[in-house]
N, C-alpha and C positions, 0 to 999 in steps of 0.2 A: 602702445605708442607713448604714453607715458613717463613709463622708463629708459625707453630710446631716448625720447625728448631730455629728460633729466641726463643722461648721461650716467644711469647705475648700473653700469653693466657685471659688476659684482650679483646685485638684487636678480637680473636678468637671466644671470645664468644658472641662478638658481630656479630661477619661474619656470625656464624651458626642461630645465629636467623634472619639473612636478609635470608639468605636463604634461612632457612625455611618457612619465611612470603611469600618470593615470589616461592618458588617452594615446597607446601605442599606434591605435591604426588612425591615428587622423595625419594623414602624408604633408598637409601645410606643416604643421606643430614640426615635424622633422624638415622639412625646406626651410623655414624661416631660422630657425636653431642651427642647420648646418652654415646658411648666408650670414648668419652672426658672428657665428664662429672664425669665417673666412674674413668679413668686413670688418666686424668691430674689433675683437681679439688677433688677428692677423694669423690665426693657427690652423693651414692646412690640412694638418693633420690630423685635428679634432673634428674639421668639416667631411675630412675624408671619413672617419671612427663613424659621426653618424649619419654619414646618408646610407652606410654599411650596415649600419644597425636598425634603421630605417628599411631598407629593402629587407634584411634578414625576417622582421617584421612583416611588411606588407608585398610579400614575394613577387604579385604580378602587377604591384602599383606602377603604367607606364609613364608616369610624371617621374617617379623616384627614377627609376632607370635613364631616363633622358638626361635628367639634371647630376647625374653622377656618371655618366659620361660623360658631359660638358664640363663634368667639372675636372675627369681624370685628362681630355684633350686641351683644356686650359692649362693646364699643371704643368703639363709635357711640353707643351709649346713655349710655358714660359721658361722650362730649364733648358730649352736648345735656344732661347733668345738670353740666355746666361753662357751657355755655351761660345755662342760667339762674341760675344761682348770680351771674354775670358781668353777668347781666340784659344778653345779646345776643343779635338776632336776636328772630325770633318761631317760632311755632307752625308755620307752614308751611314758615320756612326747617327747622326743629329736625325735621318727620316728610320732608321732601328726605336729611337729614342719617342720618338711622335707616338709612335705605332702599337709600343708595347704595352701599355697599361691602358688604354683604349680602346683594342681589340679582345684583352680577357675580359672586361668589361659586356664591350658587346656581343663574346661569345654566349657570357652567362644569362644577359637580356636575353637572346635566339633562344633558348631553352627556356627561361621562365616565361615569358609571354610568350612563346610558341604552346605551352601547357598550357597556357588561358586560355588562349583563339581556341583550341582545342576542345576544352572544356564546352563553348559554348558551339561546337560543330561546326567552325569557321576552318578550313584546312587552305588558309592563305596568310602571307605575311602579313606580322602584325604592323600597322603605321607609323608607329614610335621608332621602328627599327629601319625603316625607310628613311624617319626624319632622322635619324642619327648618321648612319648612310651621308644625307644630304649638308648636314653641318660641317663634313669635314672633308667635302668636295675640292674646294679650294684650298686648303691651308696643309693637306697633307694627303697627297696622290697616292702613292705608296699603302698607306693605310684603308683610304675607300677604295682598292683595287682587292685588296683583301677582305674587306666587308663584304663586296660584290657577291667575292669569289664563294663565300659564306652562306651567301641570301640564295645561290643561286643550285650552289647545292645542296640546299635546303629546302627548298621552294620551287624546284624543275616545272613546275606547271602554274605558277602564280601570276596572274592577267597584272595586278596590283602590280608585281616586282618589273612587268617586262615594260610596263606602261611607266615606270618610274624612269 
């Protein structure tokens, strides 16, 4: 907080990558480094690299998977809100656009934390993936109807999915 406060965000981004180098599986050390990256530096792209590098890391972490879905439905949302400002494209290219980097997203979450629950003898959906599901209820129909569609053929006997 410090270095936040002082404004060194040079010193900063160099602390988050020692960090990171020495403490890979601590999932804050990569949330805070990727909202830095997003906030302070304004580079997507970097936020995207390590929440990627971050999950690649801590494969069944469900904080990492949430917050890099939120971050990939944020992203999307904000290029079909450029879209029309720009007056390009329409309606169907703009709910294609929400959908697509969102949903490989959550494929790959259903498979990594689907091998977790697993691991620990749990043969129902995992939570995370419900909460994701539920983020993007309102803001992009098209995409939670695919999710569903995902959960539910994955999951045909999940009390958890039908009660959601």
């Amino acid at each position: 907080t410090f270095l936040k406060q002082k404004k060194s965000n040079s010193i900063l981004n160099t602390v988050y990558g020692r960090a990171l180098a020495l403490h890979p599986t601590n999932v804050n050390f990569w949330l805070q480094a990727s909202i830095h990256e997003l906030d302070v530096n304004t580079n997507s792209h970097s936020a995207r690299v390590l929440l990627q590098r971050g999950i690649r890391t801590n494969k069944t972490s469900s904080e990492l998977w949430l917050r890099y879905f939120d971050f990939e439905l944020w992203n999307a949302l904000r290029m079909v809100e450029r879209q029309k400002i720009l007056a390009i494209g329409d309606d169907e290219e703009a709910a294609e656009l929400v959908g697509a980097s969102p949903l490989v997203v959550f494929k790959h979450a259903i498979e990594s934390l689907t091998t977790a629950t697993a691991n620990n003898h749990e043969n129902d959906v995992h939570p995370v993936l419900l909460q994701m599901h539920s983020s993007c209820e309102d803001v992009a129909n098209r995409l939670s109807n695919s999710m569903e569609k995902l959960l539910r053929k994955k999951f045909p006997h999940s009390v958890r999915l039908w009660e959601h």
